[in-house]
PDB file with SEQRES, HELIX, SHEET and CRYST1 records, atoms N, CA, C and O in Angstrom:
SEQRES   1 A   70  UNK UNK UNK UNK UNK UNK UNK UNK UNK UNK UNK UNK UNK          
SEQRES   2 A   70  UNK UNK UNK UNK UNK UNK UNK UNK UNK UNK UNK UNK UNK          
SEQRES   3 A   70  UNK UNK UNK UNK UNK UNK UNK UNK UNK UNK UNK UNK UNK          
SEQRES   4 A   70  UNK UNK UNK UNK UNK UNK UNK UNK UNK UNK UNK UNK UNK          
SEQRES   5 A   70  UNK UNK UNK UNK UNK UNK UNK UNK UNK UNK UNK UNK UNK          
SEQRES   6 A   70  UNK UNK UNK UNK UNK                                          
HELIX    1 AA1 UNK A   33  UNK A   40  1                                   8    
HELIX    2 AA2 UNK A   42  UNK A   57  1                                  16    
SHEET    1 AA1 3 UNK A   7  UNK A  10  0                                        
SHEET    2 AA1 3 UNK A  16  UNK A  20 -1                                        
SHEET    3 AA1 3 UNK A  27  UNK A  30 -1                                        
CRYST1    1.000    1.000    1.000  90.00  90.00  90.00 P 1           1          
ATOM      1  N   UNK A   1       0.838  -1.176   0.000  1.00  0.00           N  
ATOM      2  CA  UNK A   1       0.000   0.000   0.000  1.00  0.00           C  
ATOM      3  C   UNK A   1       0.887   1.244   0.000  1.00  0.00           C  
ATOM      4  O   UNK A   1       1.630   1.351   0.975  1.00  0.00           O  
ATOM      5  N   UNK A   2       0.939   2.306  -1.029  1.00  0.00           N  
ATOM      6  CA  UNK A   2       1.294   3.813  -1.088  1.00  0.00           C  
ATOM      7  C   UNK A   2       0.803   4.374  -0.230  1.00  0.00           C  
ATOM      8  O   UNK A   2      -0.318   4.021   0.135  1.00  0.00           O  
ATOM      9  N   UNK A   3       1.341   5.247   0.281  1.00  0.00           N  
ATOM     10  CA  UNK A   3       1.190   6.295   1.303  1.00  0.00           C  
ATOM     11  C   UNK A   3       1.042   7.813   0.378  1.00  0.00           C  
ATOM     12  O   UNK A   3       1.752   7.894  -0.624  1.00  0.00           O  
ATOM     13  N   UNK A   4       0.273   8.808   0.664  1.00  0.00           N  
ATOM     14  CA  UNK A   4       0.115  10.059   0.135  1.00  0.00           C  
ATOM     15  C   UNK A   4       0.374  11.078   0.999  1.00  0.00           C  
ATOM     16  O   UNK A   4      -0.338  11.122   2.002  1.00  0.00           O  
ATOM     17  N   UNK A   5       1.287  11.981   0.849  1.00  0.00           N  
ATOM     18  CA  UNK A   5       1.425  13.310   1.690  1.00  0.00           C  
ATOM     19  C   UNK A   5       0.897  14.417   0.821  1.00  0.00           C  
ATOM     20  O   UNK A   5       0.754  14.276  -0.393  1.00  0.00           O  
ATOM     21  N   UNK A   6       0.630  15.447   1.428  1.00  0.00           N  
ATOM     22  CA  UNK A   6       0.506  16.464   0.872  1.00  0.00           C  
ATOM     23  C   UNK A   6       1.786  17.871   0.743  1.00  0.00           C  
ATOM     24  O   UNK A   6       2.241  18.201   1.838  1.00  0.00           O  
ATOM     25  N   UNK A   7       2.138  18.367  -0.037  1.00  0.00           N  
ATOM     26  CA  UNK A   7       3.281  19.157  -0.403  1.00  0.00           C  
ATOM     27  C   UNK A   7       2.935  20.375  -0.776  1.00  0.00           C  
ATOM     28  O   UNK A   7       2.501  20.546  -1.915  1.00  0.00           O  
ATOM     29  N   UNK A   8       3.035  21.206  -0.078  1.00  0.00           N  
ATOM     30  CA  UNK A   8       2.938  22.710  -0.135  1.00  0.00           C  
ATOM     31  C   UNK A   8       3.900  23.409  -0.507  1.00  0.00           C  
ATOM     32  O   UNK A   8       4.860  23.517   0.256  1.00  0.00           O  
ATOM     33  N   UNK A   9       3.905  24.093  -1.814  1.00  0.00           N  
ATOM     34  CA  UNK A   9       4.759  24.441  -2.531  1.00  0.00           C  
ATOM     35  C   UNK A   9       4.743  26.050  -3.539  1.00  0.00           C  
ATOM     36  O   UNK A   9       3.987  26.263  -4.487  1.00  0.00           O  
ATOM     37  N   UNK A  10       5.523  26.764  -3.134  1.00  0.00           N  
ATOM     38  CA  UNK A  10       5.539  27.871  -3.911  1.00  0.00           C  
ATOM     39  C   UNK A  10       6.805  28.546  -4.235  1.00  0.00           C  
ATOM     40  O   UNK A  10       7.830  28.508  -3.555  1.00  0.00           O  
ATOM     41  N   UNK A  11       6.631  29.150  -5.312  1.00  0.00           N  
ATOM     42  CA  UNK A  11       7.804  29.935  -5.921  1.00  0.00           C  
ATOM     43  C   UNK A  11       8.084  31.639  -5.349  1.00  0.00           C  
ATOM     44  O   UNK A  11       7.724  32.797  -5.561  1.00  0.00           O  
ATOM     45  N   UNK A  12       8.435  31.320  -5.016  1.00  0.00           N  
ATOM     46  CA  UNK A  12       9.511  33.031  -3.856  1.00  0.00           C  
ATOM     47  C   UNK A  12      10.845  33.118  -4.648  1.00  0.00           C  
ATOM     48  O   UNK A  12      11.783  32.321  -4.619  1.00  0.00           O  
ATOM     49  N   UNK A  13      10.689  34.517  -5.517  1.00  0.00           N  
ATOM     50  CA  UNK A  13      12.227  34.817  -6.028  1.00  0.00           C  
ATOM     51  C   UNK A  13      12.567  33.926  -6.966  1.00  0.00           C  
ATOM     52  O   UNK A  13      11.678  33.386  -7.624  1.00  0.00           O  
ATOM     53  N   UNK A  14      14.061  33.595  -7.203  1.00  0.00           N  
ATOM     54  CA  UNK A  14      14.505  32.401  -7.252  1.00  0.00           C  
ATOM     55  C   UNK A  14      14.470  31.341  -7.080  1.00  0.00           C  
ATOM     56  O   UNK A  14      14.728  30.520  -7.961  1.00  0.00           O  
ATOM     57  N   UNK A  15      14.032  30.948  -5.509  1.00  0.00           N  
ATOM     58  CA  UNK A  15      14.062  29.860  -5.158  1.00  0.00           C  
ATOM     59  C   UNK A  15      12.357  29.011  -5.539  1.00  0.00           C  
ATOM     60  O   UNK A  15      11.568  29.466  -6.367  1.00  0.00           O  
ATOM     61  N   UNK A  16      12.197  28.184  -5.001  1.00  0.00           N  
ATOM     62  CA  UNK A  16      10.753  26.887  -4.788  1.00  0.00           C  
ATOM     63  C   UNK A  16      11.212  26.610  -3.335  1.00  0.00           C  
ATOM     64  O   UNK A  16      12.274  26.100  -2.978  1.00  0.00           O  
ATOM     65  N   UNK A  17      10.200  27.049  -2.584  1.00  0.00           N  
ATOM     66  CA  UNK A  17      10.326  26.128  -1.473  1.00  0.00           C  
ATOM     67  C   UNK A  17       9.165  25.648  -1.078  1.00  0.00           C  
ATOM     68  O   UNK A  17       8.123  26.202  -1.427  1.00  0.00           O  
ATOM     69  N   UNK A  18       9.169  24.447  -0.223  1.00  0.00           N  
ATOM     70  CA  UNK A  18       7.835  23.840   0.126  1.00  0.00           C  
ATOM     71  C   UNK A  18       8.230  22.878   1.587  1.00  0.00           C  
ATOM     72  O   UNK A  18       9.407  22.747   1.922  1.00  0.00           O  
ATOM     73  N   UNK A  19       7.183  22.292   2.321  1.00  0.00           N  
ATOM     74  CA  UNK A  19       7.098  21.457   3.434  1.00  0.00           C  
ATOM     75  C   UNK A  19       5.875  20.101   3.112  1.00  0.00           C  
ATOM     76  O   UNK A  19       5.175  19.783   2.150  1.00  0.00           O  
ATOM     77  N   UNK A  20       5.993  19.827   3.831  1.00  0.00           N  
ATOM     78  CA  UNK A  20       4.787  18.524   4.014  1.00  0.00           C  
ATOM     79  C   UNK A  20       4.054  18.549   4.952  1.00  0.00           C  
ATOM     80  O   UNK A  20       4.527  18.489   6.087  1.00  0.00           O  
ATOM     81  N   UNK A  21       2.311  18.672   4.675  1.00  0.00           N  
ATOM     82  CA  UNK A  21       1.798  19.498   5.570  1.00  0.00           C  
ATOM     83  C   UNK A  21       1.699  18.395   7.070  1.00  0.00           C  
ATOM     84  O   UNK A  21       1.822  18.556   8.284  1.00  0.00           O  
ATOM     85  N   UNK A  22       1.451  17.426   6.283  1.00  0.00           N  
ATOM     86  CA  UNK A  22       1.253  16.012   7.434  1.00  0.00           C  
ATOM     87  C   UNK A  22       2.494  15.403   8.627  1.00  0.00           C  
ATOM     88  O   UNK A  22       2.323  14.663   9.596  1.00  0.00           O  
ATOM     89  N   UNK A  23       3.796  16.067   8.091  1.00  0.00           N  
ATOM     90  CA  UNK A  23       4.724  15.876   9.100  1.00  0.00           C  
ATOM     91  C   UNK A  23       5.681  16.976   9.304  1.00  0.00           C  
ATOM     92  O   UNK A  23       6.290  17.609   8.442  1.00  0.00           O  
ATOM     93  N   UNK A  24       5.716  17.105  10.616  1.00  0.00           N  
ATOM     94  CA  UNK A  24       5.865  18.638  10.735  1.00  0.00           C  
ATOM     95  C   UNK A  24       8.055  18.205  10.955  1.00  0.00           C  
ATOM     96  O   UNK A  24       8.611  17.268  11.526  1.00  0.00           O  
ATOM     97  N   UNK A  25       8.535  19.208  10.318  1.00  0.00           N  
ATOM     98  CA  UNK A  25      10.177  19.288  10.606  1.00  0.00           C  
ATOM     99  C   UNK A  25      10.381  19.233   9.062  1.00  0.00           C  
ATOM    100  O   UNK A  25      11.481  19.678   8.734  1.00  0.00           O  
ATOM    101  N   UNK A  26       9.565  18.780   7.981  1.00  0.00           N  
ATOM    102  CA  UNK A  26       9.985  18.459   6.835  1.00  0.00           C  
ATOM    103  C   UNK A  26       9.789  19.954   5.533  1.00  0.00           C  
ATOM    104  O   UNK A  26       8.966  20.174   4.645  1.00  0.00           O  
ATOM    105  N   UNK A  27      10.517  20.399   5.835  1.00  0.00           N  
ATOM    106  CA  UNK A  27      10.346  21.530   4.804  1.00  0.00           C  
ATOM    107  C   UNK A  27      12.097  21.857   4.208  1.00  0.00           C  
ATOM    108  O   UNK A  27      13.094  21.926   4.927  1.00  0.00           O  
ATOM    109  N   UNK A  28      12.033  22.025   2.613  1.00  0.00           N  
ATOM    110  CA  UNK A  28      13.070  22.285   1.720  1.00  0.00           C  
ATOM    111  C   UNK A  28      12.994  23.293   0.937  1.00  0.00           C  
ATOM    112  O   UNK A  28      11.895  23.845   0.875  1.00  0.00           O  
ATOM    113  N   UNK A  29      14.001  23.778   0.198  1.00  0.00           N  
ATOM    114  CA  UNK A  29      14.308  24.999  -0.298  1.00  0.00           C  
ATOM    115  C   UNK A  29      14.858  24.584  -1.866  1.00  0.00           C  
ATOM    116  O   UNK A  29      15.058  23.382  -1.687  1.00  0.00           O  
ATOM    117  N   UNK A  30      15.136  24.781  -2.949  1.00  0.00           N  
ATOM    118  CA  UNK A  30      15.383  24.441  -4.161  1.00  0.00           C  
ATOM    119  C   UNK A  30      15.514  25.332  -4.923  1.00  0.00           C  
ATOM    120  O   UNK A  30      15.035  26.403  -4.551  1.00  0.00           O  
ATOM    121  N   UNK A  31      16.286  25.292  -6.467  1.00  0.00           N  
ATOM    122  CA  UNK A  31      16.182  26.120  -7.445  1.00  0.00           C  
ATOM    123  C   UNK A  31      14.737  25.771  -8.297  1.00  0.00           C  
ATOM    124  O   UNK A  31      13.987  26.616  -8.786  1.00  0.00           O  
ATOM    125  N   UNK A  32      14.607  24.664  -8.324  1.00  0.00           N  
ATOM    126  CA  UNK A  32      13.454  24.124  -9.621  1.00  0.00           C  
ATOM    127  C   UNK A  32      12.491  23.520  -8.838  1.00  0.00           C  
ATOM    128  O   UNK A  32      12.738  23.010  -7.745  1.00  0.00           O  
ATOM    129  N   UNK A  33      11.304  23.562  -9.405  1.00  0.00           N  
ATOM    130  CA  UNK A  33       9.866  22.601  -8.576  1.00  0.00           C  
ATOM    131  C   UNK A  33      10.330  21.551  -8.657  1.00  0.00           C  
ATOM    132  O   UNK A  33      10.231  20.909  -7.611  1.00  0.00           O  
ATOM    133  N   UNK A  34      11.135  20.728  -9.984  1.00  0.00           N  
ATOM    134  CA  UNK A  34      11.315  19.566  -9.697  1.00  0.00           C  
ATOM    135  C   UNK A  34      12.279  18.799  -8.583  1.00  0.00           C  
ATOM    136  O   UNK A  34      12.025  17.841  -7.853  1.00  0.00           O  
ATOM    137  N   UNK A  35      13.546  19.634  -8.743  1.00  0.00           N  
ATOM    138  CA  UNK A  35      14.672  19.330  -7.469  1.00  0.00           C  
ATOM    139  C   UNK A  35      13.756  19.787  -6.461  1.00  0.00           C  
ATOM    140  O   UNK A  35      14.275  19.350  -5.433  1.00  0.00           O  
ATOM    141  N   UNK A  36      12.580  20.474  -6.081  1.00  0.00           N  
ATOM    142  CA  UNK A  36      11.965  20.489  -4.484  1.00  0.00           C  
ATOM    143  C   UNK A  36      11.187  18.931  -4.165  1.00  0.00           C  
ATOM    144  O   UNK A  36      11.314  18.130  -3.238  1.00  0.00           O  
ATOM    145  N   UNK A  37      10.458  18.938  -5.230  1.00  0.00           N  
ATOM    146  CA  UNK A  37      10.032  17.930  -5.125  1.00  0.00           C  
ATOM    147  C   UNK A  37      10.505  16.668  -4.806  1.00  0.00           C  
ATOM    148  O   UNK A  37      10.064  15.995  -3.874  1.00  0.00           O  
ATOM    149  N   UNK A  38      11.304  16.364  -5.484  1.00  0.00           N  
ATOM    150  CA  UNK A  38      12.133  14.875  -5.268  1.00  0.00           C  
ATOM    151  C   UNK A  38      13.189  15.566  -3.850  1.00  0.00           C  
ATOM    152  O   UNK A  38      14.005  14.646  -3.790  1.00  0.00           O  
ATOM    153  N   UNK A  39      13.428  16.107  -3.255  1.00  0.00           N  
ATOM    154  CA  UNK A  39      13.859  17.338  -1.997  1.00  0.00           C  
ATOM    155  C   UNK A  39      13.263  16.552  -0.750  1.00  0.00           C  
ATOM    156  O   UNK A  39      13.723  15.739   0.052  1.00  0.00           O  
ATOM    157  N   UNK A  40      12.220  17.067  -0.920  1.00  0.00           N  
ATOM    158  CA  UNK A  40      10.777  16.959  -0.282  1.00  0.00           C  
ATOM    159  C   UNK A  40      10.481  15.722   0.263  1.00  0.00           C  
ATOM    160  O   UNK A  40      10.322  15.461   1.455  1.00  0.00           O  
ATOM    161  N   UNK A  41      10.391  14.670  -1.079  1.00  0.00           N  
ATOM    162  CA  UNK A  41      10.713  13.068  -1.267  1.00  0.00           C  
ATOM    163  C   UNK A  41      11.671  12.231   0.150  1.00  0.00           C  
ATOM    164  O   UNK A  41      11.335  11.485   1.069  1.00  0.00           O  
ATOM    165  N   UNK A  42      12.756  12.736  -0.225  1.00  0.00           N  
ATOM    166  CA  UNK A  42      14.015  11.975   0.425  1.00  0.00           C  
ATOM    167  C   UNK A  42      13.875  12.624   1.528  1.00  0.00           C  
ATOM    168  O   UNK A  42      13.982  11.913   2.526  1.00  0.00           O  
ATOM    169  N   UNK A  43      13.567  14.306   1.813  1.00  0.00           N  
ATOM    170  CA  UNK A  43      13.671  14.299   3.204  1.00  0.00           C  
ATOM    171  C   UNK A  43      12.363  13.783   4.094  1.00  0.00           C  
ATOM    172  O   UNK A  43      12.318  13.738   5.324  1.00  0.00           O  
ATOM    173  N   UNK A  44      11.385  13.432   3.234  1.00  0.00           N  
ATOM    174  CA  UNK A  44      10.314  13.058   4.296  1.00  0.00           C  
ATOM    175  C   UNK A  44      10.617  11.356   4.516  1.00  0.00           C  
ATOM    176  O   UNK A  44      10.606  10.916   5.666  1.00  0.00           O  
ATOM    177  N   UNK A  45      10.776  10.808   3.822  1.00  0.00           N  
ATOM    178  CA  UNK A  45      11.449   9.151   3.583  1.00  0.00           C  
ATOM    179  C   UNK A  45      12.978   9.179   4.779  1.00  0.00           C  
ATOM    180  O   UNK A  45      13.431   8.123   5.221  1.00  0.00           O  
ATOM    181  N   UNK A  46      13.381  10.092   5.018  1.00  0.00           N  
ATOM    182  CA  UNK A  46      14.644  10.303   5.992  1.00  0.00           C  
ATOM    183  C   UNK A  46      13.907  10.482   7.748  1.00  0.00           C  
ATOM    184  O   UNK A  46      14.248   9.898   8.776  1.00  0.00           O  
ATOM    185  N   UNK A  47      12.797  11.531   7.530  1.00  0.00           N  
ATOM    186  CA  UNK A  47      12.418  11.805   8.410  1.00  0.00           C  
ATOM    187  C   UNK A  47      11.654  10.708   8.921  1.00  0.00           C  
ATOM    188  O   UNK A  47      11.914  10.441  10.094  1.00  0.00           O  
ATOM    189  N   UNK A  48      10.725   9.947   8.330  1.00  0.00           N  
ATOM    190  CA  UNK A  48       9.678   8.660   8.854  1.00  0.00           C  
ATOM    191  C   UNK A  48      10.746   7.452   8.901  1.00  0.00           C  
ATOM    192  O   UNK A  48      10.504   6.664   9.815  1.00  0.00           O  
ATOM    193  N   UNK A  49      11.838   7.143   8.143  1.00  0.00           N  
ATOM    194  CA  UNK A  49      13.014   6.416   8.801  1.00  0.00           C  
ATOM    195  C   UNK A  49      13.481   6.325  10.512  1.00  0.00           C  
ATOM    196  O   UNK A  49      13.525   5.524  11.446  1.00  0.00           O  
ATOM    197  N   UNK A  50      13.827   7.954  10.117  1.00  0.00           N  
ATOM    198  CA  UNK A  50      14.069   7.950  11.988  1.00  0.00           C  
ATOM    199  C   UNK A  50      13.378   8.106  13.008  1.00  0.00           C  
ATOM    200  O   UNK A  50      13.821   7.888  14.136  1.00  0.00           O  
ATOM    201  N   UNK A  51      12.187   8.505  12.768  1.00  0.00           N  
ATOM    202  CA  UNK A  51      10.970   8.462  13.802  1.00  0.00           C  
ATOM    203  C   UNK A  51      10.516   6.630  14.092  1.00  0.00           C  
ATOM    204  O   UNK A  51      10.097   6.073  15.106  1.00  0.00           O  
ATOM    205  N   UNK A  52      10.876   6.016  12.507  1.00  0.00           N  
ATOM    206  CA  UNK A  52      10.121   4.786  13.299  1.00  0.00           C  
ATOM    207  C   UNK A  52      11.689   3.788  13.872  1.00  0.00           C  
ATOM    208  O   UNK A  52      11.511   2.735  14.485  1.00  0.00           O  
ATOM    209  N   UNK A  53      12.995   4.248  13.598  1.00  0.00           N  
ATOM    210  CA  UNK A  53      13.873   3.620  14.240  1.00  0.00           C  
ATOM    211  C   UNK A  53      13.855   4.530  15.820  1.00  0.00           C  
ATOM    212  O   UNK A  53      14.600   4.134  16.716  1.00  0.00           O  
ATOM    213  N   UNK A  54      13.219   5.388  15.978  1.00  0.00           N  
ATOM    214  CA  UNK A  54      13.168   6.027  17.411  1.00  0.00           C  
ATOM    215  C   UNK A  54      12.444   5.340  18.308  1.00  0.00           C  
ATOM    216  O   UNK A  54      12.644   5.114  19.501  1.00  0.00           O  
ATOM    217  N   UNK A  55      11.610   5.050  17.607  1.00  0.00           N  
ATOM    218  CA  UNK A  55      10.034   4.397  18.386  1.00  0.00           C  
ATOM    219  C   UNK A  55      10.359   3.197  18.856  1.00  0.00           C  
ATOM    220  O   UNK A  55       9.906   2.745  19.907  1.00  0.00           O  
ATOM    221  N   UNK A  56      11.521   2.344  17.777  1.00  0.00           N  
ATOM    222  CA  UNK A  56      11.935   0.944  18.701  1.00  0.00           C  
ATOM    223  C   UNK A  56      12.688   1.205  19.525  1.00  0.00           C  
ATOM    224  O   UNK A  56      12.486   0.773  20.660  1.00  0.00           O  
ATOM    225  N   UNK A  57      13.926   2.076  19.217  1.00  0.00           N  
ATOM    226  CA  UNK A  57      15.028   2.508  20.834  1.00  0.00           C  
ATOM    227  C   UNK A  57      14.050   2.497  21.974  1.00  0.00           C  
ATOM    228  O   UNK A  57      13.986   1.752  22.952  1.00  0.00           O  
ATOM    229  N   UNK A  58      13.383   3.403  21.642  1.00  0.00           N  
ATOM    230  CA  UNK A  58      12.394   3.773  22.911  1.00  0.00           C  
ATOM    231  C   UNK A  58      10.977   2.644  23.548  1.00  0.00           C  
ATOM    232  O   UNK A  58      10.310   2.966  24.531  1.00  0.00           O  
ATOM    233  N   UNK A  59      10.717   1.203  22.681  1.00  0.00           N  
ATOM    234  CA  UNK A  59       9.967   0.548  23.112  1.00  0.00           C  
ATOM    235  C   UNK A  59      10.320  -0.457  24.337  1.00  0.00           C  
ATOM    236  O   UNK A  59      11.419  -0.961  24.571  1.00  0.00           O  
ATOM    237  N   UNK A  60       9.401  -0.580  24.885  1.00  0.00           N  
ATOM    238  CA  UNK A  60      10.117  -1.901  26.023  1.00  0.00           C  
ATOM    239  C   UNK A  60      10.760  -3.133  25.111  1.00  0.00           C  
ATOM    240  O   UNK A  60      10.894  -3.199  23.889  1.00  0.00           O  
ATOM    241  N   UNK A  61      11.172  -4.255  26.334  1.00  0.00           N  
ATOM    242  CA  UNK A  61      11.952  -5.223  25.417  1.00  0.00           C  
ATOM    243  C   UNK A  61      10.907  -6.221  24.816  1.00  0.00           C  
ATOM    244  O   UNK A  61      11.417  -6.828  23.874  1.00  0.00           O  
ATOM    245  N   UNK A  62       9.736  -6.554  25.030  1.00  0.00           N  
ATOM    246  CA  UNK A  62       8.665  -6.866  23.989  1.00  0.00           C  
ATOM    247  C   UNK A  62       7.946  -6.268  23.309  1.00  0.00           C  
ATOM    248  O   UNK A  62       7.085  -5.638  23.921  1.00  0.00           O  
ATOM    249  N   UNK A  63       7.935  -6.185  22.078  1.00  0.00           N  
ATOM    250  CA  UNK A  63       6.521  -5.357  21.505  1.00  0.00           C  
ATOM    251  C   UNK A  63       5.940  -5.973  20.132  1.00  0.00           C  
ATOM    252  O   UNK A  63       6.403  -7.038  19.724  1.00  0.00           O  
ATOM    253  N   UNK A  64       5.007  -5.356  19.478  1.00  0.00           N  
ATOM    254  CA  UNK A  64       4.334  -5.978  18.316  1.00  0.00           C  
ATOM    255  C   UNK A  64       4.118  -5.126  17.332  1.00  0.00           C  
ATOM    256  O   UNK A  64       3.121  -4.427  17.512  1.00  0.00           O  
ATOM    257  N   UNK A  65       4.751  -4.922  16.273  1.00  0.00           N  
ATOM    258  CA  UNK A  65       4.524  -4.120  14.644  1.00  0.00           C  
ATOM    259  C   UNK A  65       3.177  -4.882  14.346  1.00  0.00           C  
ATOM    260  O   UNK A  65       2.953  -6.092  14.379  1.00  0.00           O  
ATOM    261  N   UNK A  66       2.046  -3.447  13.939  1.00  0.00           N  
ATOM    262  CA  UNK A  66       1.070  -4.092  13.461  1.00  0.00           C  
ATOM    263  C   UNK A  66       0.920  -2.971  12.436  1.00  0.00           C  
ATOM    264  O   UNK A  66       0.754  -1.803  12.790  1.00  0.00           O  
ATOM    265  N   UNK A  67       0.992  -3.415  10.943  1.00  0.00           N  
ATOM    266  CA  UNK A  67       0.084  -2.606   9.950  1.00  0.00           C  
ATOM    267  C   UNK A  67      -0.941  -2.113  10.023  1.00  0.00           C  
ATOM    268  O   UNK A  67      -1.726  -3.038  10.231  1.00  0.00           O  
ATOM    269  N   UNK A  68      -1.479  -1.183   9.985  1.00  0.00           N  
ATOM    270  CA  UNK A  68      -2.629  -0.885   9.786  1.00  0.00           C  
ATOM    271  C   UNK A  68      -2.835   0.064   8.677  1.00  0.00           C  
ATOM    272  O   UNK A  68      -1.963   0.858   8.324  1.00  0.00           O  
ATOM    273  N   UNK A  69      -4.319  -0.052   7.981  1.00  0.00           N  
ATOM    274  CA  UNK A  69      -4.340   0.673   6.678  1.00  0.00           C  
ATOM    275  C   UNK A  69      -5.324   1.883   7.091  1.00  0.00           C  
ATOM    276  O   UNK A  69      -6.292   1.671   7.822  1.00  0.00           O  
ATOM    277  N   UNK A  70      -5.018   3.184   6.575  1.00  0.00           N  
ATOM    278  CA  UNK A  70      -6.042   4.018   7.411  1.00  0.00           C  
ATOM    279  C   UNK A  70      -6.570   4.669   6.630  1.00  0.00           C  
ATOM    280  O   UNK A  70      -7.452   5.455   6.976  1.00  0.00           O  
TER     281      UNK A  70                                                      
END                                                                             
């Protein structure tokens, strides 16, 4: 199953910058919509990386991964 974020994005000056409205810390800066975009991409895929390797540091020594589709 794909996951969908939403990407808020506008052109200021020179630059494109944009964030992701659904996870907050994830916002980039770029020359082109497209380099924001794929930007945007890797840093939100970086950011849900380390939130869910945080969540195990921080779980007790049993626990249970459960998918859920929402």
């Amino acid at each position: 199953m794909q996951a969908y974020y939403t990407a808020q994005i506008q052109h200021r000056g020179e630059w494109w910058i944009g964030w992701i409205q659904e996870v907050s810390g994830v916002t980039c800066q770029e020359r082109t919509r497209e380099e924001l975009l794929e930007t945007l991409k890797i840093t939100l895929l970086e950011v849900l990386e380390y939130d869910s390797q945080e969540a195990v540091s921080r779980a007790e020594s049993e626990y249970e991964e459960v998918k859920i589709a929402v």
